[in-house]
C-alpha positions in Angstrom: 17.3 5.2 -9.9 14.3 5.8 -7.4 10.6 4.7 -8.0 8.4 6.7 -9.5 4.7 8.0 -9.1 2.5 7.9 -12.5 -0.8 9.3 -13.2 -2.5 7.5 -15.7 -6.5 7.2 -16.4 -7.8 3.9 -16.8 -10.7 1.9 -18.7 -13.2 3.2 -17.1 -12.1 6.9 -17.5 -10.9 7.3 -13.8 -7.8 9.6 -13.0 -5.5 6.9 -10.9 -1.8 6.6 -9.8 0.5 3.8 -9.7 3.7 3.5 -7.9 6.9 2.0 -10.2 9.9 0.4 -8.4 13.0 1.7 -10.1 13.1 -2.1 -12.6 9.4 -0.2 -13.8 7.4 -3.2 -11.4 4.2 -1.8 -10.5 4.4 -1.8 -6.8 0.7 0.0 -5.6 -2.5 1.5 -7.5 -4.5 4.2 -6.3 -7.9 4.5 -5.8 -9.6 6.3 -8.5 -9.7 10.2 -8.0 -11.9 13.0 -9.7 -9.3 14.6 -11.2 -5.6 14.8 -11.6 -5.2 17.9 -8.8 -6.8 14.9 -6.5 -4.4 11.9 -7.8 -1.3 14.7 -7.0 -2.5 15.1 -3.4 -3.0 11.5 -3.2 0.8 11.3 -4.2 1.7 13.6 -1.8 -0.3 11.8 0.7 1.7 8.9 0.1 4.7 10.4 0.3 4.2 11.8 3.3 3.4 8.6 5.6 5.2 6.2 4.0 8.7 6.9 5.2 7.2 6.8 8.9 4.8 4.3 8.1 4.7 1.3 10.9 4.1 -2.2 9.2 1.1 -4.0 11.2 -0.6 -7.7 10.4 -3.9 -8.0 9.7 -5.8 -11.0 10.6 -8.2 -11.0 7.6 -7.1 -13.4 4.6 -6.4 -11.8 0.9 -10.1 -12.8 0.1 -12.3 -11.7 3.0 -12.3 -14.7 5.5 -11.7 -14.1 9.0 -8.6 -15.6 10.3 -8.7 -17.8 13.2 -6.3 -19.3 15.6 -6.8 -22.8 14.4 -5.9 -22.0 11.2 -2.4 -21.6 12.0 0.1 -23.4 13.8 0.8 -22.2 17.2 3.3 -19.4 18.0 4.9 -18.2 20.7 5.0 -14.7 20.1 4.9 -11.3 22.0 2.4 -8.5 20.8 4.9 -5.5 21.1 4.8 -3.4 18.1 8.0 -3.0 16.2 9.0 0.0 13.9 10.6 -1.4 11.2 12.9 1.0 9.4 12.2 2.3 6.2 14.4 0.9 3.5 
Protein backbone atom coordinates (compact mmCIF):
# COMPACT_ATOMS: atom_id res chain seq x y z
CA UNK A 1 0.00 0.00 0.00
CA UNK A 2 1.22 3.61 -0.93
CA UNK A 3 1.30 6.58 1.67
CA UNK A 4 -1.28 8.69 2.05
CA UNK A 5 -2.12 12.51 2.28
CA UNK A 6 -4.63 13.49 5.25
CA UNK A 7 -6.26 16.75 5.98
CA UNK A 8 -6.95 17.13 9.44
CA UNK A 9 -7.41 20.55 11.54
CA UNK A 10 -5.54 20.85 14.52
CA UNK A 11 -5.71 22.50 18.20
CA UNK A 12 -5.56 25.62 17.27
CA UNK A 13 -8.33 25.32 14.53
CA UNK A 14 -5.87 25.41 11.51
CA UNK A 15 -6.68 23.28 8.26
CA UNK A 16 -3.20 21.18 7.95
CA UNK A 17 -1.96 17.99 6.05
CA UNK A 18 0.17 15.20 7.14
CA UNK A 19 1.84 12.71 4.97
CA UNK A 20 1.42 8.77 6.25
CA UNK A 21 3.95 6.10 5.04
CA UNK A 22 2.02 3.01 4.08
CA UNK A 23 2.76 1.28 8.21
CA UNK A 24 0.42 4.81 9.09
CA UNK A 25 4.15 6.72 10.41
CA UNK A 26 3.59 10.28 10.04
CA UNK A 27 6.32 11.15 7.67
CA UNK A 28 5.79 15.34 7.09
CA UNK A 29 3.17 18.06 8.47
CA UNK A 30 2.04 20.95 6.55
CA UNK A 31 2.01 24.35 7.35
CA UNK A 32 -1.23 25.48 8.43
CA UNK A 33 -3.63 26.71 5.50
CA UNK A 34 -6.83 28.89 5.45
CA UNK A 35 -8.91 26.36 4.31
CA UNK A 36 -9.12 22.94 3.09
CA UNK A 37 -9.22 24.10 -0.96
CA UNK A 38 -5.58 25.60 0.20
CA UNK A 39 -4.32 22.26 2.19
CA UNK A 40 -5.49 20.32 -1.42
CA UNK A 41 -3.23 22.58 -3.44
CA UNK A 42 -0.62 22.18 -0.87
CA UNK A 43 -0.96 18.40 -1.53
CA UNK A 44 -0.74 18.80 -5.01
CA UNK A 45 2.13 20.98 -4.53
CA UNK A 46 3.82 18.24 -2.95
CA UNK A 47 3.08 15.92 -5.23
CA UNK A 48 4.34 17.59 -7.87
CA UNK A 49 8.09 18.22 -6.78
CA UNK A 50 8.64 15.56 -4.80
CA UNK A 51 9.29 12.81 -7.30
CA UNK A 52 11.93 15.22 -9.00
CA UNK A 53 12.96 16.66 -5.89
CA UNK A 54 16.99 16.87 -5.52
CA UNK A 55 18.14 16.13 -1.87
CA UNK A 56 20.65 19.05 -0.75
CA UNK A 57 22.61 19.45 2.91
CA UNK A 58 22.08 22.23 4.84
CA UNK A 59 24.66 23.54 7.04
CA UNK A 60 22.33 24.86 9.77
CA UNK A 61 21.88 22.44 12.86
CA UNK A 62 18.16 21.00 13.87
CA UNK A 63 18.08 24.02 16.44
CA UNK A 64 19.25 27.13 14.65
CA UNK A 65 23.21 27.16 15.16
CA UNK A 66 25.33 27.83 12.32
CA UNK A 67 27.48 24.96 11.42
CA UNK A 68 31.05 25.44 11.20
CA UNK A 69 33.98 23.56 9.84
CA UNK A 70 35.49 22.81 13.13
CA UNK A 71 32.60 21.26 14.27
CA UNK A 72 33.13 18.32 12.17
CA UNK A 73 35.81 16.12 11.37
CA UNK A 74 37.53 16.76 8.19
CA UNK A 75 36.37 15.36 4.80
CA UNK A 76 37.50 14.97 1.67
CA UNK A 77 34.72 15.50 -0.43
CA UNK A 78 33.69 16.98 -3.88
CA UNK A 79 30.86 19.60 -4.12
CA UNK A 80 29.15 18.12 -7.29
CA UNK A 81 25.48 17.80 -6.87
CA UNK A 82 24.02 14.36 -7.13
CA UNK A 83 20.35 13.48 -8.17
CA UNK A 84 19.42 10.85 -6.09
CA UNK A 85 16.62 8.70 -7.46
CA UNK A 86 13.41 8.82 -6.13
CA UNK A 87 12.47 5.60 -4.34
Amino acid sequence: MAGQFEIFTDAESNVRFRLLGADGTVLAVSKAFQDKRAAADGIMAVRECAGTGLIRESHATPWGAAWTRGSQPAQQHSHRRRHLPAV
